[in-house]
N, C-alpha and C positions, 0 to 999 in steps of 0.2 A: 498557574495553569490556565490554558487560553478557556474562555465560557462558551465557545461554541463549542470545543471539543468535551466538556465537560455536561453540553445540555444533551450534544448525540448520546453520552456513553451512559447517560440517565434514561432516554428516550429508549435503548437500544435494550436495557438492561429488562426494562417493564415487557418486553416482546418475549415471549415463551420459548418460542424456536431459535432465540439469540441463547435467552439461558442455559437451553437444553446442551444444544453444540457445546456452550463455555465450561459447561460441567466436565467435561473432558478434558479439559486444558489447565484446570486448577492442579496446582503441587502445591499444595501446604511451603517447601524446602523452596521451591522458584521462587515463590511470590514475598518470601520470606527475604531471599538474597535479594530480590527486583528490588522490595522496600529499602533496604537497608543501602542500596546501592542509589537509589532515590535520596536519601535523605542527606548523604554529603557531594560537595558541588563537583562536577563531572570535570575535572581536567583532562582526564585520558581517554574521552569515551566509552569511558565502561558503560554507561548507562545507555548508550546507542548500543553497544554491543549483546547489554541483555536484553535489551527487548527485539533484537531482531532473530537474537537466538530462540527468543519464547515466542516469535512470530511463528519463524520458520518450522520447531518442533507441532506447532498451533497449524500449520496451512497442512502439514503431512497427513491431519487427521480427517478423513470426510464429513464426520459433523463437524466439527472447527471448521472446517472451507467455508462449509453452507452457511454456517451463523454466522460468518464475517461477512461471506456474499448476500447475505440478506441484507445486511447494513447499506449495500450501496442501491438496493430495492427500494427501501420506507422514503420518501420523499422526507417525515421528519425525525431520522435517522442522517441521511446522505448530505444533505442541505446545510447543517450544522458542520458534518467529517470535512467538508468539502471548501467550507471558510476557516474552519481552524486550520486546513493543511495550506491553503492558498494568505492565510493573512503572514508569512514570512516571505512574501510577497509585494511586499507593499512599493518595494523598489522597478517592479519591472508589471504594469499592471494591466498588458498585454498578455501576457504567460498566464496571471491570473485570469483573466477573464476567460483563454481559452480554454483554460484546465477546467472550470466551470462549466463550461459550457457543453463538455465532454461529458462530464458527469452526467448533466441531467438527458444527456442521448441515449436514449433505451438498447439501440445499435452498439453504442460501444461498451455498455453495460452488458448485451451481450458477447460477446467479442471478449472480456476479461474475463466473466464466467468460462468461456469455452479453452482461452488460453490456463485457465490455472486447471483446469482441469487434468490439463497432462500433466505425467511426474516428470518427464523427462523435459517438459516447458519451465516446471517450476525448479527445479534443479537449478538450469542452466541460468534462471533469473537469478540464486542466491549467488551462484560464483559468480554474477553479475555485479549483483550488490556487496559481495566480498571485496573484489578487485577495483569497487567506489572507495568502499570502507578506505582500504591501504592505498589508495590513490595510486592504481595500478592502472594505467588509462590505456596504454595498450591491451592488457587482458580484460575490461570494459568494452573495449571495441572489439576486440574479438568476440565477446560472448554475445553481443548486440548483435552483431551481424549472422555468429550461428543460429540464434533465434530468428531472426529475420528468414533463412536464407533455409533453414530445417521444416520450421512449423507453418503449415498453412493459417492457422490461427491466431498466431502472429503476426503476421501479413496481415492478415485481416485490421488486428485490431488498429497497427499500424497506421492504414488508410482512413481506416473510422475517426481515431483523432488526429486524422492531417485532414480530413473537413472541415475541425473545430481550431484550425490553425496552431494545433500543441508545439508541431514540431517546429514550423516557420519562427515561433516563439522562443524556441528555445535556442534557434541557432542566433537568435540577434545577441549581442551584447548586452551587458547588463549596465 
């Protein structure tokens, strides 16, 4: 497991208001199937699939939002998320730096508070990330663009990391 994600999620754990939120998200039965799904090697996915299902059940809940939005608040919470998700990166280190550099903008940290905040924002995100999951790239663009194209806040955020050059990054080649 990467050390920087493992120092955040120590860092994150000592914070009260991270607890309190994750107190709500614990199932004895999830964390049970999560481990056990953890412990042999992932050929099919499955281990992406249950944590994005114990995401998504996790972001529905208003404290779960908050305790995870807090994570990207703590400078040494965020700092650590934000190199364990950028070091599979190593190859394109443009993307990285701009994703970095997203992060620490207070703007676009506001800007993803405000986007998940809708239900019908975050909806529209998982059939987002469904249609990644099955490599359905026309219903990815589809759902991109309905976000885009519906939610003010999205828009927004949009903008906020195309100052930090996210997007110009991501259309270059790898």
């Amino acid at each position: 497991m990467n050390r920087d994600l493992v120092k955040a999620l120590q860092v994150a754990w000592e914070l009260p208001e991270f607890r309190s939120g994750v107190r709500h998200l614990i199932d004895l039965d999830e964390v049970s199937v999560l481990l056990a799904t953890l412990s042999v090697p992932d050929s099919d996915g499955e281990v992406e699939r249950s944590l994005l299902s114990l995401l998504r059940s996790g972001l529905e809940t208003t404290e779960i939002r908050e305790a995870v939005l807090l994570l990207l608040e703590k400078d040494e919470v965020r700092r650590p998320l934000v190199a364990a998700a950028v070091e599979p990166l190593a190859d394109r280190p443009g993307l990285a730096a701009a994703i970095a550099s997203a992060a620490e903008d207070p703007a676009v940290r506001r800007e993803v508070r405000a986007a998940l905040d809708s239900a019908k924002v975050r909806e529209l995100i998982w059939q987002a990330v469904e249609n990644q999951v099955s490599d359905n790239r026309f219903g990815l663009i589809r759902r991109a663009a309905a976000l885009f194209v519906r939610h003010p806040s999205v828009r927004r955020l949009a903008w906020a990391v195309r100052r930090h050059g996210v997007l110009r990054e991501l259309r270059r080649k790898p």
